[in-house]
C-alpha positions as CSV (number, residue, x, y, z in Angstrom):
1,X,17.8,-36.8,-91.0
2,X,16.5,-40.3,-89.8
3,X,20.0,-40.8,-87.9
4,X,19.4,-37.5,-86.0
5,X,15.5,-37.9,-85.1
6,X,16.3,-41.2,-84.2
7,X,19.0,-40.4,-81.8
8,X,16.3,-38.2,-79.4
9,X,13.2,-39.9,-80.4
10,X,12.8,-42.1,-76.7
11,X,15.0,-39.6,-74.8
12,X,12.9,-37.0,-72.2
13,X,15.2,-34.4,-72.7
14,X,15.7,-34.6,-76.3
15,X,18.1,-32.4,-78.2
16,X,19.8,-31.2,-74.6
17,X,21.4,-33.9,-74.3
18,X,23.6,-32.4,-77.2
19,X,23.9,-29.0,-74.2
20,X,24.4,-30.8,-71.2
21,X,27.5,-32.7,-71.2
22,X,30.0,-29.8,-72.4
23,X,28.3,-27.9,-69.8
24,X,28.3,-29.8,-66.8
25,X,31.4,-31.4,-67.5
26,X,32.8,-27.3,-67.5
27,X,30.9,-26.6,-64.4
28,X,32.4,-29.1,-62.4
29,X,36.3,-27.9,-63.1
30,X,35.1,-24.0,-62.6
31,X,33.8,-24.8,-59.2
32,X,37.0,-26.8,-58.5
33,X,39.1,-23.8,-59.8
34,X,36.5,-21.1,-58.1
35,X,37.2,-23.4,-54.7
36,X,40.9,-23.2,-54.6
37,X,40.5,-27.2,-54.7
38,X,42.7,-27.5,-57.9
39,X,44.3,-24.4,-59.4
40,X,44.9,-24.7,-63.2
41,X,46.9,-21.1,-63.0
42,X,45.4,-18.1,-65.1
43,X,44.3,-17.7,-68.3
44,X,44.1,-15.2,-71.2
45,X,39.6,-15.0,-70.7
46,X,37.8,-15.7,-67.8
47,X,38.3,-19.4,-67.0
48,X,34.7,-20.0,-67.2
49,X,34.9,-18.9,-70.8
50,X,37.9,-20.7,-71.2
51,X,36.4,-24.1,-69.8
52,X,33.3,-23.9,-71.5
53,X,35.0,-23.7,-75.0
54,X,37.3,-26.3,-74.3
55,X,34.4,-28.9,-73.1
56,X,32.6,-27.9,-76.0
57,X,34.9,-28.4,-78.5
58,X,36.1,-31.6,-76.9
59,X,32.8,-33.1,-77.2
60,X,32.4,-32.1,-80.9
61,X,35.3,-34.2,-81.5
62,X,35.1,-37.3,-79.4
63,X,32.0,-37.2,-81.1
64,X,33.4,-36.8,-84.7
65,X,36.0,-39.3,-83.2
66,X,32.8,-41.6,-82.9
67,X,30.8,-41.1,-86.0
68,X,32.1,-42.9,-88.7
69,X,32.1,-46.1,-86.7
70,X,28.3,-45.6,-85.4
71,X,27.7,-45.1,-88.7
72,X,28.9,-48.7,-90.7
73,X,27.3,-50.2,-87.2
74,X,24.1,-49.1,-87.2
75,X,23.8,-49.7,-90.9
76,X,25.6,-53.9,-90.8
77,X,22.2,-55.2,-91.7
78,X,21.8,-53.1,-94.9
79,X,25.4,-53.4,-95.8
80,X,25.1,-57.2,-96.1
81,X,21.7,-56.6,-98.3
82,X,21.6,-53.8,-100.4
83,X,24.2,-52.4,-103.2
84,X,24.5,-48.7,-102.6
85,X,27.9,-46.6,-102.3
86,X,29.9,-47.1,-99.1
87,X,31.0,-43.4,-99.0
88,X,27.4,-42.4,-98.0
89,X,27.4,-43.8,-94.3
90,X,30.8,-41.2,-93.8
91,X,29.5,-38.4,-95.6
92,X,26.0,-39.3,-93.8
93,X,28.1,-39.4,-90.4
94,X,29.7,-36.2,-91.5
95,X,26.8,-34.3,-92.0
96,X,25.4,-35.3,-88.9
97,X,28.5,-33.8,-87.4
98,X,27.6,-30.6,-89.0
99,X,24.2,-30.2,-87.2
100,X,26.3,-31.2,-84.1
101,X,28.4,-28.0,-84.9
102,X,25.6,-25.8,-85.3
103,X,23.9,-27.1,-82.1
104,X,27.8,-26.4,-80.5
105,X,27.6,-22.7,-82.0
106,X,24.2,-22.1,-80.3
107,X,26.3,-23.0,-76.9
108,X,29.7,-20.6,-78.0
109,X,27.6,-17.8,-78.9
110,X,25.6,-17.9,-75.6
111,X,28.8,-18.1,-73.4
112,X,29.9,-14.9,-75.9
113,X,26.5,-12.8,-74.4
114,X,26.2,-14.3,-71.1
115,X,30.5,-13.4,-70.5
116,X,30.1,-10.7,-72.8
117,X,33.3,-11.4,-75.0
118,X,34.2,-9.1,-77.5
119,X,34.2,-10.3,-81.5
120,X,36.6,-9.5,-83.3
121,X,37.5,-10.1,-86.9
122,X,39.3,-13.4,-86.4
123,X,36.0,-15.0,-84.9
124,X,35.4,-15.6,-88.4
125,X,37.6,-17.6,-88.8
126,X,37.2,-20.0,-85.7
127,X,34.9,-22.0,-87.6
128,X,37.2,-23.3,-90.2
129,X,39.4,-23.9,-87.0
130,X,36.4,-25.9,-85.6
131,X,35.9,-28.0,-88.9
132,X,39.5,-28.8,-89.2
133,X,38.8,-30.6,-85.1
134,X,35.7,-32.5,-86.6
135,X,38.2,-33.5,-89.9
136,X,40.6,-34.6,-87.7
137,X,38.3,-36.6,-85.2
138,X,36.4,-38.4,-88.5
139,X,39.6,-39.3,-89.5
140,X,40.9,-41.4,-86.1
141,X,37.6,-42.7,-86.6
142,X,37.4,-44.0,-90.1
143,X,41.4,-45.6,-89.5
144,X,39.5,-47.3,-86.5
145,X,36.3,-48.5,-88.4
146,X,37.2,-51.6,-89.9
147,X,38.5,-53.0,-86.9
148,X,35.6,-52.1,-84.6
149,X,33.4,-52.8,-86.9
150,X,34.5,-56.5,-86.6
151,X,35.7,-56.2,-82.6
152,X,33.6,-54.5,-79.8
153,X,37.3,-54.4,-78.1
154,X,38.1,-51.2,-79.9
155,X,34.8,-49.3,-78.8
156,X,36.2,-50.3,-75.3
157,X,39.5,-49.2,-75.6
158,X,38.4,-46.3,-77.4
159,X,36.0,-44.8,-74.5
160,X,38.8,-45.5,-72.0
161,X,41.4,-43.8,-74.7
162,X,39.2,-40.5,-75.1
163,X,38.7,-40.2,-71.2
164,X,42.8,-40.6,-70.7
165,X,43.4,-38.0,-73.9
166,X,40.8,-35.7,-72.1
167,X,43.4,-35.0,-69.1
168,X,46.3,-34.5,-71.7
169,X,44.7,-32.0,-73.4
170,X,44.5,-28.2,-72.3
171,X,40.8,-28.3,-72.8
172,X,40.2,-27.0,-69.1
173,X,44.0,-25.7,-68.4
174,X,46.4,-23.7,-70.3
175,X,49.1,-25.3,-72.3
176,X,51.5,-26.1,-70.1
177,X,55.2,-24.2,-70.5
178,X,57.8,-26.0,-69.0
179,X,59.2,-28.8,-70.4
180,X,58.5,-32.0,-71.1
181,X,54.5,-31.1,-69.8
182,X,54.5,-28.0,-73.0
183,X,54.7,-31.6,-75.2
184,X,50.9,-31.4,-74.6
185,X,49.9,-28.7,-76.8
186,X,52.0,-29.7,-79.5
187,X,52.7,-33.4,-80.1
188,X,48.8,-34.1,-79.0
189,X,47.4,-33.7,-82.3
190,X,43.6,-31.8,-80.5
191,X,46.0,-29.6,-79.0
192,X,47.0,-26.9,-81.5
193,X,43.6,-27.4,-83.3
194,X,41.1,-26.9,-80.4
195,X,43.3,-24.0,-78.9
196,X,43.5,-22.5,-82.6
197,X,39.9,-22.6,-82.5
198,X,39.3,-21.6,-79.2
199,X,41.9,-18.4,-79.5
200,X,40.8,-17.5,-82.8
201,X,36.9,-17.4,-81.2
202,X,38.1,-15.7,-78.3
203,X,40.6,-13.4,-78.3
204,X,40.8,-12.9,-82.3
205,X,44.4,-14.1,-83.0
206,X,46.0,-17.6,-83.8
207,X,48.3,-17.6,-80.8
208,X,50.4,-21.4,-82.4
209,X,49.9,-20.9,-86.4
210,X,52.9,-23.4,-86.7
211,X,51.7,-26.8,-84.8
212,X,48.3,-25.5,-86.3
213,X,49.0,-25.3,-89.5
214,X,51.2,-28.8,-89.4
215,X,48.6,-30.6,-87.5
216,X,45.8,-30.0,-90.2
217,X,48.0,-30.3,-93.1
218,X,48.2,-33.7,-91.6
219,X,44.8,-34.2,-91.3
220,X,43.9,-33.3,-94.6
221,X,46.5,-36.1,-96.1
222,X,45.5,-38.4,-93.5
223,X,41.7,-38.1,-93.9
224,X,42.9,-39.2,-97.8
225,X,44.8,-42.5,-96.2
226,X,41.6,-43.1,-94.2
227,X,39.2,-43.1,-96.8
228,X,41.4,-45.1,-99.1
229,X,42.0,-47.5,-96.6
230,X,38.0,-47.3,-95.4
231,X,37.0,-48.2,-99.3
232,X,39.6,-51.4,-99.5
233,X,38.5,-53.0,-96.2
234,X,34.8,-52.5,-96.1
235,X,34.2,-55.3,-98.7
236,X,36.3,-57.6,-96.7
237,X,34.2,-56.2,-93.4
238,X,30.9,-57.5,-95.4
239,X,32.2,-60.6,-96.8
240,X,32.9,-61.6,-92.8
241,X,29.9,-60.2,-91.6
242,X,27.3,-62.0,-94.2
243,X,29.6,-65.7,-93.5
C-alpha cells in the first residue's frame, strides 16, 4: 500500500498513468494500420480490439518484468539495517502487480463495451492466462535482481531489451505463419502466453494449448529456480552493499 500511494503521490495525473501508456501506445499502430501506412494483415477481432489487448497485456508484463528489481532497490537502505524476511519485497512486488491487473481489467472490460465483444465461457479463464504472463515476467525479473541490484548496466540493457522484444512479439500483429517469422509465437516465451490470454478473453477458445501449456509449465519450475537462486544471493547482495 505505501509502494502504490507513493508511486502517484507527486504525479498530476495520478493513477492514469497506469491507462495511458497501453492506450496510446495502441492508438498509434491502429491509426498506422487504419492509414494503409503499415498493414499488419487481418485478424480474428477488430484490430483495434486486438491492439489494445496486446498493449495492455505487454505492459502488465514489462511491468511484472520490472518489479522484483524496483522492489530490493527501493528497499537497499532497510535491507542493510533491519532483519526481516527477504521473501516480503517479492511477494510485496507481487501484490502490487495484482492491483496493476485489476487496474488492466478496468481497461479490457471497457474495450469489451465500447467494441461490444461477446463473452463467452472461456473469458473466465483469461485471467489465469493473464496471471501465468505476470508469473512469467516476475520470474525474468527475480533471475535478473541480484545483478541489477549491484549494476545499473542491467536496468539499461533491460529497457533497451523490452523495447527490441516488443517488435518480436505479436502484441500488435498476428503470429506470423511462414517460416522462420511463425518462430515468434512459439520460441518467444510472451508469445503463446499473451495470445492465450488474449484469445481466451476474446474469442473464448485457446487457439495454441501446446506452446501454452509448455511455456507455463516452464514458468512455474523456473519461478522455483528464481526464488531459490533470489534467497542464496541476496545475503551476498547486502554484505557488498553495507562494505
Amino acid at each position: 500500500m505505501r509502494d502504490i500511494s507513493a508511486r502517484y503521490r507527486q504525479s498530476i495525473l495520478g493513477v492514469f498513468w497506469a491507462f495511458l501508456p497501453p492506450i496510446l501506445t495502441g492508438l498509434v499502430f491502429i491509426i498506422l494500420q487504419s492509414r494503409k501506412i503499415v498493414s499488419f494483415g487481418e485478424t480474428d477481432i477488430p484490430y483495434p480490439v486486438f491492439a489494445l489487448f496486446g498493449t495492455t497485456l505487454w505492459q502488465l508484463f514489462t511491468e511484472s518484468l520490472n518489479s522484483p528489481m524496483n522492489s530490493v532497490r527501493s528497499a537497499r537502505a532497510m535491507l542493510a539495517k533491519i532483519n526481516f524476511p527477504r521473501e516480503a519485497l517479492v511477494v510485496a512486488a507481487f501484490y502490487q502487480m495484482l492491483y496493476n491487473l485489476g487496474i488492466k481489467l478496468v481497461i479490457l472490460a471497457g474495450i469489451f463495451v465500447y467494441f461490444g465483444i461477446q463473452v463467452t465461457w472461456g473469458l473466465m479463464l483469461a485471467p489465469l492466462a493473464i496471471l501465468m504472463l505476470i508469473l512469467l515476467g516476475m520470474t525474468l525479473g527475480l533471475l535478473l535482481t541480484p545483478l541489477g541490484t549491484l549494476f545499473t548496466d542491467v536496468s539499461s540493457g533491460l529497457m533497451f531489451g523490452i523495447q527490441l522484444w516488443f517488435f518480436v512479439t505479436p502484441v500488435v500483429y498476428p503470429p506470423p505463419q511462414a517460416f522462420p517469422f511463425s518462430l515468434i509465437g512459439t520460441v518467444n516465451p510472451v508469445g503463446p502466453l499473451l495470445i492465450g490470454a488474449r484469445d481466451l478473453a476474446t474469442k473464448g477458445v485457446l487457439t495454441n494449448i501446446e506452446p501454452f501449456l509448455i511455456v507455463s509449465s516452464l514458468t512455474l519450475v523456473g519461478l522455483f529456480i528464481a526464488w531459490l537462486i533470489y534467497r542464496t544471493s541476496l545475503p551476498i547482495i547486502i554484505e557488498r552493499m553495507s562494505a
